[in-house]
N, C-alpha and C positions, 0 to 999 in steps of 0.2 A: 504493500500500500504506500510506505511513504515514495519508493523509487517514480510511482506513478504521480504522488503529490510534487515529487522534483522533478519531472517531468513538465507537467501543468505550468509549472511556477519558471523553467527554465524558456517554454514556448510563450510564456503571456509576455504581454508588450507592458514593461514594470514601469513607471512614473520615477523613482529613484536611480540615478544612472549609478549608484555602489553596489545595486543590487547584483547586478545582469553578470559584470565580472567577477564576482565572486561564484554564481553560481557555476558559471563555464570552466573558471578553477579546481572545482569539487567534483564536477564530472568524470563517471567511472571510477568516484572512492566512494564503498562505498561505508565506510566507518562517518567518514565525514557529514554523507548524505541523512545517514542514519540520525545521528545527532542531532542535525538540524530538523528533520521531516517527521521522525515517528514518533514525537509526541507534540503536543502544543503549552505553549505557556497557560498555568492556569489561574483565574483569574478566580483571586479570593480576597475577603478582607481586608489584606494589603493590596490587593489590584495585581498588578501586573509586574515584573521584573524580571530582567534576564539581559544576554549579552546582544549587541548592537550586533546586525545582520542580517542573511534571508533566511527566509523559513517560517514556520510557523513557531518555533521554537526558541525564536528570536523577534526582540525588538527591533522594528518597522513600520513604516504609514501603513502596511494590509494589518498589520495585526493590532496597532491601534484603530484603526476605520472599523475593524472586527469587533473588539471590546466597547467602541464609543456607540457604536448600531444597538450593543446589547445595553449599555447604558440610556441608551437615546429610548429604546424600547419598554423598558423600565420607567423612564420618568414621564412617559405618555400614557401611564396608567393612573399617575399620583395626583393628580389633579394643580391645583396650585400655580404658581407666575408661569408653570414650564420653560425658569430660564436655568443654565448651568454658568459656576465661575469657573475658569481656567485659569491655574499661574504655571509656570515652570523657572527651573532654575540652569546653572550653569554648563549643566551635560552635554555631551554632543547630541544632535536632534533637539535639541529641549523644545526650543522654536518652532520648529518645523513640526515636531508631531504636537505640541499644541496648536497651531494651527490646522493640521488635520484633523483633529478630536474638534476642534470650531465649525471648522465645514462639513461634519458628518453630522453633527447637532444642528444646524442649519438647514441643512437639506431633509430634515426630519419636522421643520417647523418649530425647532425650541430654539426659544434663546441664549444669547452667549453674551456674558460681561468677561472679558479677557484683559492680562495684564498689559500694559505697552512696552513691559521692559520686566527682563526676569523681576520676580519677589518670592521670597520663603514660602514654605508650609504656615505658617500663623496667617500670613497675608489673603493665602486662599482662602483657611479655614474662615479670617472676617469677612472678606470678600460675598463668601457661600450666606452668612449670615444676615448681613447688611441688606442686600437684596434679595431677601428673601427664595433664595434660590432651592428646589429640589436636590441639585447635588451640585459637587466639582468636583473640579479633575485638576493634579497636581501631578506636570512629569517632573518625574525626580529619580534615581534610584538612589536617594540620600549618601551615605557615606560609601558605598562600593567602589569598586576600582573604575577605571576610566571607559574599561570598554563595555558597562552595564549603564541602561538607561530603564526605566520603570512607570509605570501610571496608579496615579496612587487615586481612589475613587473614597467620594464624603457624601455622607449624607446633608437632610436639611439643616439637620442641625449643627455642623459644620467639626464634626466627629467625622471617623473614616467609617467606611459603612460597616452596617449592620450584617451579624453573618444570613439574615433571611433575604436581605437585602440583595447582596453581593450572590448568592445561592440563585436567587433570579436571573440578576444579569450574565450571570456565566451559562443560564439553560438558554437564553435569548443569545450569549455568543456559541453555542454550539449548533445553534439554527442557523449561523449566518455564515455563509461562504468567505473565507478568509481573503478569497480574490477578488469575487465580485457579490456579495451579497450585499455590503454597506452602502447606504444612499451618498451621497456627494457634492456638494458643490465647489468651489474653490473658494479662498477666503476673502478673497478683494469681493468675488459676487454675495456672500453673505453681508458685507460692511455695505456693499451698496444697498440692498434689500433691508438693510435694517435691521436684521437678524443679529449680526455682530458686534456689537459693542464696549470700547474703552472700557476699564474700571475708571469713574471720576477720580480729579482731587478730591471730591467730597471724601467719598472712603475712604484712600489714605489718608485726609486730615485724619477721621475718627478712627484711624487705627493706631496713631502715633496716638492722640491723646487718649485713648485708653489706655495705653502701654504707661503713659509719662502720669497718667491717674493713680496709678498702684507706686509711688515711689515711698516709701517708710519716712522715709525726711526732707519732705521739700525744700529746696537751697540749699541743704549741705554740702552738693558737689562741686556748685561753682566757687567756694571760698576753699575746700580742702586740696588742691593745688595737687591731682593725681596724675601721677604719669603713668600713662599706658602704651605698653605694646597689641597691636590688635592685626591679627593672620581672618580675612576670610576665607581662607584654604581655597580661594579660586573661585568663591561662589557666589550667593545672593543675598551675603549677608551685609556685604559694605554698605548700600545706597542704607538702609531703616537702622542698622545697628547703629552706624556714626551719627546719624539726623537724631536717633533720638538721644546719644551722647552728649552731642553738641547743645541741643534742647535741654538738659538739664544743667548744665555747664561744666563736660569736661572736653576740654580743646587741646590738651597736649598727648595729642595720639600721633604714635608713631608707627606707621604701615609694614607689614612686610612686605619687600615691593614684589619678589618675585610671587608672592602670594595674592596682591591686593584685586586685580582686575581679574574679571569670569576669563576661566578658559577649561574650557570640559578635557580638556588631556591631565588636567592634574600633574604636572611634569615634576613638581619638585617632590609627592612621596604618593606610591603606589595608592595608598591606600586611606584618601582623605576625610581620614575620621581621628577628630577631636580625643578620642577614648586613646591612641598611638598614640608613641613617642614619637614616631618618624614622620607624622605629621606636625607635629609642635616644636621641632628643632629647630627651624632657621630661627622660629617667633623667640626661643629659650636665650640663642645667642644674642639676637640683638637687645631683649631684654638685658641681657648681660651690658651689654657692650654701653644699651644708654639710660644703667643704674635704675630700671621700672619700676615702680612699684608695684606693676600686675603685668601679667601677658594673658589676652584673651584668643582663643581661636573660637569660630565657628564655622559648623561642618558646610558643605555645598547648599543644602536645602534650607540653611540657618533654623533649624529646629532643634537641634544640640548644642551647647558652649562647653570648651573645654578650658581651663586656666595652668597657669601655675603662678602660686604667689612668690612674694620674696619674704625672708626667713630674716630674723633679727641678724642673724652673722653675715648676710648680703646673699648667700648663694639663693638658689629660684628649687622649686618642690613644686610637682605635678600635683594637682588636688584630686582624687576620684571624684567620681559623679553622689557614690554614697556621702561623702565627706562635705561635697558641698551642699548637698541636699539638706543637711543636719544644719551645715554653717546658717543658710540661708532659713532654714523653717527656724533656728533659733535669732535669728537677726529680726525677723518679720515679726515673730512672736516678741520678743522684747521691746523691739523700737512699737510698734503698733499700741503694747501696752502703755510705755510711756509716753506717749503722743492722744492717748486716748481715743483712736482708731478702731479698737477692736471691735469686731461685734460679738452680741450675746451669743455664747455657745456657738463656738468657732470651730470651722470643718477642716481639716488637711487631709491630705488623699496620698499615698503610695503605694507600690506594686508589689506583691511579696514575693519577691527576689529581691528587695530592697532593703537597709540596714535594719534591724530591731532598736539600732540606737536612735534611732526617729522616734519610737514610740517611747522610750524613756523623757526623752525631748518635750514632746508634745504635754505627756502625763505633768512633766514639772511645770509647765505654762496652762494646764486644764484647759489643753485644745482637745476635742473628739480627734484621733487621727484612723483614717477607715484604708483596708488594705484591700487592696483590688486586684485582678491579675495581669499580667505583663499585658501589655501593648496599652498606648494612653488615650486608647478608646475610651477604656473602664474608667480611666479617671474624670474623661469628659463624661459621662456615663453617671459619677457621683453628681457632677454640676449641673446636670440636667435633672437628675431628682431634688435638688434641690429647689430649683429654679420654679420644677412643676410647685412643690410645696408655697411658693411664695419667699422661699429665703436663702436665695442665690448669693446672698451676700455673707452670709456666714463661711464661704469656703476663699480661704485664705492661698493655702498653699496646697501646690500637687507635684509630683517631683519621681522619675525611676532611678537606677543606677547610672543607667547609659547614656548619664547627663542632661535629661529631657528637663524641665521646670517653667512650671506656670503659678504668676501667681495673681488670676483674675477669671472672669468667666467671661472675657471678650471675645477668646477663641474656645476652640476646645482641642488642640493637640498644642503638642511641649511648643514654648516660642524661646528660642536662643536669641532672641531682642530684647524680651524681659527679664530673660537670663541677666545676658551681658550688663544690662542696668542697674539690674538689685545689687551684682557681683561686686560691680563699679563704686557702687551708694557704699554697700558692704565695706569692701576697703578702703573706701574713702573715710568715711564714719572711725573705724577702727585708727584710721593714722593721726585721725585729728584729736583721738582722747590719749595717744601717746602708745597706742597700742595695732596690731597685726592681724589679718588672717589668721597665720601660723600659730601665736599666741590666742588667741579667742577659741583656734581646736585645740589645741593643747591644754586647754581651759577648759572645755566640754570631756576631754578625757578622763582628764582628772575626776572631774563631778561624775561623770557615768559608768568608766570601766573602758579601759583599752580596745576595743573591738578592733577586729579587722575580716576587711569584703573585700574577697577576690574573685575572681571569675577564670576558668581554662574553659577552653573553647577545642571542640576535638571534630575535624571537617571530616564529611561522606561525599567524596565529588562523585559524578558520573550519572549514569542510570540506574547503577544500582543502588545509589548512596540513601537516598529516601527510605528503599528495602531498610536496609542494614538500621538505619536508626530505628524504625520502629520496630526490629528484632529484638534489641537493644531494651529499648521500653517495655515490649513484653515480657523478657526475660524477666526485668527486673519486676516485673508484677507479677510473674508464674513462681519464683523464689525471692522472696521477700528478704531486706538486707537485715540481720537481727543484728549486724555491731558491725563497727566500720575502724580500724585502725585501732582495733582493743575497747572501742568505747560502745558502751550497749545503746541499739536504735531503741527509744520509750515512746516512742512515735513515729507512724507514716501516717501521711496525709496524701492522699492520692486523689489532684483535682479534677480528674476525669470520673468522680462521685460525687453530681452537684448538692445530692442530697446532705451529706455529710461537712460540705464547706460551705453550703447557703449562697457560693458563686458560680458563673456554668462552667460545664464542664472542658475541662482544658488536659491539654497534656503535662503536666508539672507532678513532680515527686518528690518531698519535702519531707526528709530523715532528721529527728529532731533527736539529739544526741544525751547521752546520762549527764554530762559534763557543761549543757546546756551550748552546747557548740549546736552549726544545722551545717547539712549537707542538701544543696537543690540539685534536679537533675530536669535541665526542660531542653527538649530541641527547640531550636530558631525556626520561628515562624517564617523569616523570609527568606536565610540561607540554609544550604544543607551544614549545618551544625548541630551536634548535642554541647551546651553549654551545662557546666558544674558551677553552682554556685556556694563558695564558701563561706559563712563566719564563725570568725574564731576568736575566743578572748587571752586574752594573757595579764600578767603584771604589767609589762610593759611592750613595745612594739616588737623585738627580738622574738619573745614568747610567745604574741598570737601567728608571729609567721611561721616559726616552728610547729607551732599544732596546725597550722595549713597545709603544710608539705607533708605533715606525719599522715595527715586527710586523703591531702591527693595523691600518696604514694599505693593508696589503698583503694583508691577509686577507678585511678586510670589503665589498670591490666582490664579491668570489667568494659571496658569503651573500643581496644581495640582487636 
């Protein structure tokens, strides 16, 4: 079947001239063909993702015009504006198949408010919001390598979709011929017909002042005199990160240059994600070199921020995503009290793969803090039951490992705008009372107990990689782990039993250890990964990383 779909796809007359030669390259291999042809990308919750190229099994105008048909078919059932946003960001295609995802939704009779110029994930998700839109569409493949590009799909309420949701659009894209079944028009003929349309300045105005609305200390930044290193790792985070830096008053930012402008090759590190070192290096150096007091990076889609601060003795320390999560839900928590800010019985939201030292946090500030499951649906998810309740105002902070943090109900996925802000406010604030990032965690250690959150990550590439991980998961639910590195499990929690967790069912496995250490075991939603998630406590930092290595030395024969 597939030789016959390479077939099809080598004789049609392609729209994309990168197509046509690749395909005549592959000709009579047929490992190659394989790959590309016998399966199709599938389109779930996260939408779309995979490497740039032909086939169906790659990212392309057929197999966005494919997914957008099934989208477009979907939101002509929902009644409502019938319009869609689109943003995209720095990728290669980003432009291009968002403007094909506009003239598929065109040609279908719904409308389109589209960016004029890349912008983030937060951007869409207000965009979706503001105009009251049935869905958007975000091409992005966030932090992957250079040669993956992704369509990321949201509901109305400006959340990525629903999995009943997404369960639709994937049976409407299997109805739809990948080459010719999508309707079409071209985009310039949409803009004329009306169909297409700019996102306003309006919107961006109300997206920056909602972002600049959540600040903990109005005016602090412009007198605490912060110097900042700031890496967009190439993506769409410079135009809203710096405007709204600049809008609170910090101006002494200094760029990474080979970093600063979109360029979807990502040429200075493989792999442009905020959570590496090898993405934050040049930003580390020049922080060196002009004495920072912060380095910020944000990833390509600017929905992650990653930092490292600087340390009393002058050297610079990467922060994890857990660490700052803590930093920031105790900054917010503190400053908001003393400002009198707060509101009554106050919500904060994290993932649980995320630190337990959050919930010690919370408890000593008497915030509710509610744990959700990975992907920061669930946290948009919390805000939206609120919101239904009448008391959207109550939810302060929401925050994963993997650097995500929001702290409003303007959007509903992680915004590294707001990020970058608070972080900003954050060590700003700290400098001006004589005191540090570094110093302020080191200060939550002390009050709470040494924790430490790692994460290993163990890849399944191929066709068969999918297999092998869910072998993996079975196993470990056919033989149940009773002690992991000497230490007795007193608990599994297995969340694909929503009855028992009260959340739905997900694939995560949570070994809750006699020594009050946890061991997580979840595959990645978007890559072929099983991720291990550790923590571990100690006296001191020495201590909790020895009991992680004693963890993982006992974990990883079982993985491979």
């Amino acid at each position: 079947m597939y030789q016959e779909e390479f077939k099809r796809w080598l004789a049609a007359d392609l729209e994309d001239p990168d197509l046509k030669p690749e395909l005549s390259r592959i000709e009579g291999n047929n490992d190659e063909i394989k790959e590309r042809f016998a399966v199709a990308l599938k389109f779930g919750t996260a939408g779309l993702r995979g490497v740039l190229g032909a086939g169906t099994n790659r990212m392309n105008i057929y197999v966005i015009r494919q997914a957008t048909q099934g989208l477009a078919n979907w939101v002509k059932t929902q009644g409502g504006t019938q319009t869609v946003a689109i943003s995209y960001d720095s990728r290669l295609k980003s432009d291009v198949f968002a403007k094909t995802a506009a003239g598929v939704l065109a040609a279908n009779g719904i409308k389109v408010r589209i960016y004029d110029a890349l912008m983030p994930v937060p951007a869409l998700s207000f965009a979706t919001r503001y105009y009251q839109c049935n869905a958007g569409v975000m091409v992005t493949a966030s932090h992957n390598p250079a040669k993956y590009n992704g369509y990321k799909a949201y509901g109305p309420d400006g959340c990525q979709m629903t999995d009943d949701a997404a369960a639709i659009v994937y049976e409407e894209i299997q109805k739809t011929d990948v080459l010719t079944g999508a309707k079409y028009m071209s985009f310039a003929e949409g803009v004329e017909e009306g169909l297409i349309r700019f996102v306003g300045d309006d919107c961006k105005k109300a997206l920056y002042e909602a972002i600049e609305s959540r600040q903990v200390r109005p005016g602090l930044c412009s007198t605490a005199g912060l110097k900042l290193v700031y890496s967009p790792l190439n993506g769409s985070g410079l135009v809203p990160v710096t405007r709204v830096l600049k809008d609170i008053g910090i101006t002494d930012i200094t760029f990474v240059p080979e970093q600063e402008y979109p360029n979807g090759y990502f040429t200075t590190c493989s792999y442009p994600n905020p959570e590496i070192f090898e993405a934050l290096e040049l930003g580390l150096k020049l922080a060196e070199e002009t004495e920072a007091d912060l380095m910020l990076a944000t990833d390509p889609d600017a929905d992650r921020v990653g930092i490292a601060m600087k340390c009393p003795d002058g050297s610079y320390e990467l922060v994890s995503g857990n660490e700052m999560g803590v930093l920031l839900l105790d900054y917010i928590c503190a400053g908001r009290i003393e400002k009198g800010t707060m509101p009554e019985k106050p919500v904060a939201v994290k993932s649980i793969v995320s630190t337990p030292l959050a919930d010690a946090v919370a408890e000593h500030y008497g915030v509710e803090l509610r744990s959700v499951l990975t992907g920061f649906k669930w946290i948009g998810d919390q805000i939206a039951r609120l919101e239904d309740a009448g008391e959207v105002d109550r939810f302060i902070f929401g925050f994963e490992e993997s650097y995500g943090y929001l702290a409003g109900p303007y959007v509903r996925d992680k915004d590294a705008v707001i990020g970058s802000m608070l972080i900003c406010e954050m060590a700003a604030y700290y400098r001006s009372i004589g005191s540090s990032l570094k110093q302020r965690l080191e200060e939550i250690y002390a009050q709470y107990g040494r924790y430490l959150n790692k994460v290993d990550s163990f890849e399944f590439p191929g066709l068969s990689g999918m297999d092998k991980m869910a072998a993996i998961m079975q196993g470990l639910r056919e033989n149940p782990l009773t002690e992991i590195a000497g230490y007795k499990v007193v608990n599994v929690t297995d969340y694909q039993k929503p009855e028992e967790t009260g959340l739905p069912a997900a694939n995560v496995l949570i070994y809750k250890l006699e020594n009050n250490e946890t061991v997580i075991v979840r595959p990645s939603g978007t890559e072929p990964k099983i991720k291990i998630y550790y923590t571990t406590l100690g006296k001191n930092l020495a201590e909790a990383e020895a009991e992680k290595e004693k963890l993982a030395a006992a974990i990883e024969p079982m993985l491979v």
